[in-house]
N, C-alpha and C positions, 0 to 999 in steps of 0.2 A: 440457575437462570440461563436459558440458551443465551447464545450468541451475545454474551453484553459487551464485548468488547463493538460489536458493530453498531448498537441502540443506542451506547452511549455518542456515538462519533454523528450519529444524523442529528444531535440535538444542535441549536445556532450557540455559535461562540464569539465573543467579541475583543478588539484588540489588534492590531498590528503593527507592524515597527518601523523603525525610521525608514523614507521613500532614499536615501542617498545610491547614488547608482555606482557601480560597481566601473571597470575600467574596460572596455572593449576586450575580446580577443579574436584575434585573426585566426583562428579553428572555427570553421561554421557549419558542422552538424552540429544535431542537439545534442545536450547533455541532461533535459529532463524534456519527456512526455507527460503532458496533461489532458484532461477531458472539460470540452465545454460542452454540458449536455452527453451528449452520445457522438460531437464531435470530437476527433484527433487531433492535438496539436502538440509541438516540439518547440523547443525554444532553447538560449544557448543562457548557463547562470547569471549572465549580466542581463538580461534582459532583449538582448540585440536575435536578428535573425528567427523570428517566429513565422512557424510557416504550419499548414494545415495539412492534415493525411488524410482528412476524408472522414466519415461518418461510418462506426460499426452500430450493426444491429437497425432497430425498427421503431425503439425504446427510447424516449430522448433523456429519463429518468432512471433505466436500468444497464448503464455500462459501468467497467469498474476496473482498477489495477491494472494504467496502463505502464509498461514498466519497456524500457530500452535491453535487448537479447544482447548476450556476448559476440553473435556477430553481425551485430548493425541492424535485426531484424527488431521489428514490434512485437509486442504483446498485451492485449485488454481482452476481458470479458464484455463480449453486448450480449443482446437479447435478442432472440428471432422468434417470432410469435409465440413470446409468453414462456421462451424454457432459454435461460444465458447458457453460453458455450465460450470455451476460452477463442480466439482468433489470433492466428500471427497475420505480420505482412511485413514487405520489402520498404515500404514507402509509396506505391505507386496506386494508391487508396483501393487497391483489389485487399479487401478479407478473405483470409484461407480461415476456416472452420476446422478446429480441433475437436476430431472424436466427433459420437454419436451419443453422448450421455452427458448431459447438463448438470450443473453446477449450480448452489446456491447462490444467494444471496450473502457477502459477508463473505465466503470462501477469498481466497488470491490465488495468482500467479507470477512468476518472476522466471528470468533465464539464471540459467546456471554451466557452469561447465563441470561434466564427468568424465576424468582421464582425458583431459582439453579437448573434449568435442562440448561442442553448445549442446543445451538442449532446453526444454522448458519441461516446466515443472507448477505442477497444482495440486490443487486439496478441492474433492467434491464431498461435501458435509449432508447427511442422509439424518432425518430426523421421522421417527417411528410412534406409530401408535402407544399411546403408555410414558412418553416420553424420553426414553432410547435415541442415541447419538450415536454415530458409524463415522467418523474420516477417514477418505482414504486419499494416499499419494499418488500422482500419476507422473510418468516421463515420456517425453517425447521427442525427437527430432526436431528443430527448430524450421525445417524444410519437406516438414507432411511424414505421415505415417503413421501408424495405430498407438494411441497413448498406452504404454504399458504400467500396471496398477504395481508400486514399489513395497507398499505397506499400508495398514489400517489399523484406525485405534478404535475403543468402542467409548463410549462415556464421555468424551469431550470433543470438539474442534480443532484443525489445524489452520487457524487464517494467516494473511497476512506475510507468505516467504519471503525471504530476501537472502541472494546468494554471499557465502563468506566462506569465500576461498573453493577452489577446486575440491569439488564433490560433496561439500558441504554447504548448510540451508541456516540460515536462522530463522525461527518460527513461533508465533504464539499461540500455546497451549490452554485454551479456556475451557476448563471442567462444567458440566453441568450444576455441580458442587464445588466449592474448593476456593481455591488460591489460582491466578493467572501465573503462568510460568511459560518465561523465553528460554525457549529449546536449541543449541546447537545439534544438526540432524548430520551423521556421515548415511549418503544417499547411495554410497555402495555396499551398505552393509544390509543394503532395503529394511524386510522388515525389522531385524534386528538395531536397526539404527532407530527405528520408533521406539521399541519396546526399550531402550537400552540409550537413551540419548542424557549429551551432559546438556545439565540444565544451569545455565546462565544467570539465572533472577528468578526471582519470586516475586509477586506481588498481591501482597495480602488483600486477601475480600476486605469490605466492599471495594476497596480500589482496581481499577479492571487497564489493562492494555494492549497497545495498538501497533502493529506497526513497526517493529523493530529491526535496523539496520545497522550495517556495520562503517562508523568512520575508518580513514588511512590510519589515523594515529591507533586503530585496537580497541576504541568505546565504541559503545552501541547506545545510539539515540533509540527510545520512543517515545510514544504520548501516553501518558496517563491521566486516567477519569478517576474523580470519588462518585460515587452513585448516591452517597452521603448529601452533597452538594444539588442544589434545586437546579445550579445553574449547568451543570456536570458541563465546566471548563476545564480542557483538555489545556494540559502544561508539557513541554517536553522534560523528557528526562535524560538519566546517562548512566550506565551501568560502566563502573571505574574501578577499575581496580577489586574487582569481586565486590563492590559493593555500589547501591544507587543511590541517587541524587537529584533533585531538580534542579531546573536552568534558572527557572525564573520566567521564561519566556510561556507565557500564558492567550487563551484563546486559538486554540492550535488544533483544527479538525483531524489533518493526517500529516503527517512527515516520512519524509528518506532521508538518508547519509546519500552525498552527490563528493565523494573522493573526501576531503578533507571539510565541507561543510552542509550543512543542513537544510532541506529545502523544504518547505513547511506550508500547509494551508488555514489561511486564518482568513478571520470574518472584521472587518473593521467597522466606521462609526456608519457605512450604508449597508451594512449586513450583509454585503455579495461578498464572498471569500476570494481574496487574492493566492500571490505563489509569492512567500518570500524566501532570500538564501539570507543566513547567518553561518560564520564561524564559529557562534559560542563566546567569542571575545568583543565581537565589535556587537554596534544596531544593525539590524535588520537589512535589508533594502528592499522593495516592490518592487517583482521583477514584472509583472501584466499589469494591476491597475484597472483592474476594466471595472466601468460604473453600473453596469446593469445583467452582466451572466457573469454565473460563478466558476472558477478553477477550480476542479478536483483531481487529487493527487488518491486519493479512494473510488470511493461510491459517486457516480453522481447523483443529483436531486433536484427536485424541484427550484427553480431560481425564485427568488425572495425579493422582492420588491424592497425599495430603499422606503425607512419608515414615510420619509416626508412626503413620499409621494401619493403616500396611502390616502 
């Protein structure tokens, strides 16, 4: 099945957690990027200091992983008539355009550091006649310059990066056939780091996953789908000690690891998706709340009217 890790994630999920707010901090950049629609916005884990960067792309529907660079810069995919391209930016809501060769739908991007320079880093997913899969890895300078192609795999997808530790990626590996498997990638061993990568989890078909980061403490959150399930509710999980586990914490579109806790998009009882952060130990908190457009920490989508309004 192509890309199920992405099919399952646009399905609606419902649930959120407890609204209690978190305690101010006197740091006021952000510590998580969101998309409302194909707008930019930052905000700090408590909820405090949310400010807008501006609008990428032309697509109020096709923007996607917007994710904070190791040095202060942006990163999301929009859509410029009908073909998405990754963008960085400063803050100062100007998009610089990565490369000349678009990228799926369902692909990601994230920064990383190689040999402590920043750079960013993505997966453009090529699907073929006959139904043939192509990923390939790209790097680039976080401050412009021609994306150089690291490695490529044939038969499956690379979505979803997220940096863990200098020069290395965490990644999910979805086969056309198969088993989902989170990839630890070393990105200076290029292609030999694809061909040859240690794999972290598995996760047995039908069950498909999302999204997987690294906490402070060495676990790696993601979300996981049963395709089994009518309602394919997304749970987080936790790959511990070489082995996984659920949280419990249920209705959960996308998640990040944000330093030592979890930031997560779920659909509550008006079906617009908030941003909550958890520990893992405590409930939840809403950190947006908004009643009528949805936060996405993926894909964005079309906003969903609150049933009762219908």
């Amino acid at each position: 099945m192509t890309n199920r890790a992405l099919a399952s994630v646009m399905v609606l999920s419902a649930g959120c957690g407890d609204a209690t707010r978190a305690p101010d901090a006197t740091d006021q950049s952000p510590q998580i990027v969101y998309l409302v629609q194909n707008q930019l916005f930052g905000i700090r884990a408590d909820g405090t200091n949310r400010r807008s960067f501006g609008a990428v792309g032309d697509d109020r529907e096709r923007a996607g992983y917007p994710r904070l660079l190791p040095d202060g810069r942006i990163s999301v995919l929009g859509d410029r008539v009908g073909r998405v391209f990754p963008y960085t930016t400063v803050g100062d809501r100007t998009f610089d355009r990565v490369g000349d060769d678009g990228v799926s739908l369902g692909d990601g991007a994230c920064g990383v550091t190689l040999h402590g320079e920043a750079r960013l880093v993505y997966f453009a997913t090529d699907l073929y006649e006959g139904g043939a899969m192509t990923s390939t890895g790209f790097l680039v300078a976080t401050d412009g310059g021609a994306p150089v192609p690291f490695g490529s795999l044939d038969g499956a997808g690379l979505f979803g990066p997220s940096p863990d530790g200098d020069g290395h990626l965490l990644v999910l590996h979805s086969p056309l056939a198969g088993d989902d498997e989170i990839w630890r990638v070393d990105l200076a061993r290029g292609q030999d780091g694809l061909d040859d990568p240690e794999i972290v989890a598995r996760i047995p078909f039908p069950r498909v996953a999302l999204s997987p980061s690294r906490l402070t403490d060495g676990r790696i959150a993601y979300v996981q789908f049963d395709l089994r399930s009518p309602d394919h509710i997304g749970e987080i999980w936790l790959v511990e000690h070489g082995t996984t586990r659920p949280t419990g914490i249920l209705g959960v579109d996308d998640a990040i690891a944000v330093g030592d806790r979890v930031v997560y998009e779920a659909s509550g009882g008006d079906h617009i998706s908030d941003l909550l952060v958890t520990d893992l130990a405590h409930p939840a908190y809403n950190i947006t709340n908004t009643p009528s457009l949805a936060e996405h920490l993926g894909w964005s989508a079309a906003d969903r009217v609150a049933f009762d309004n219908r």
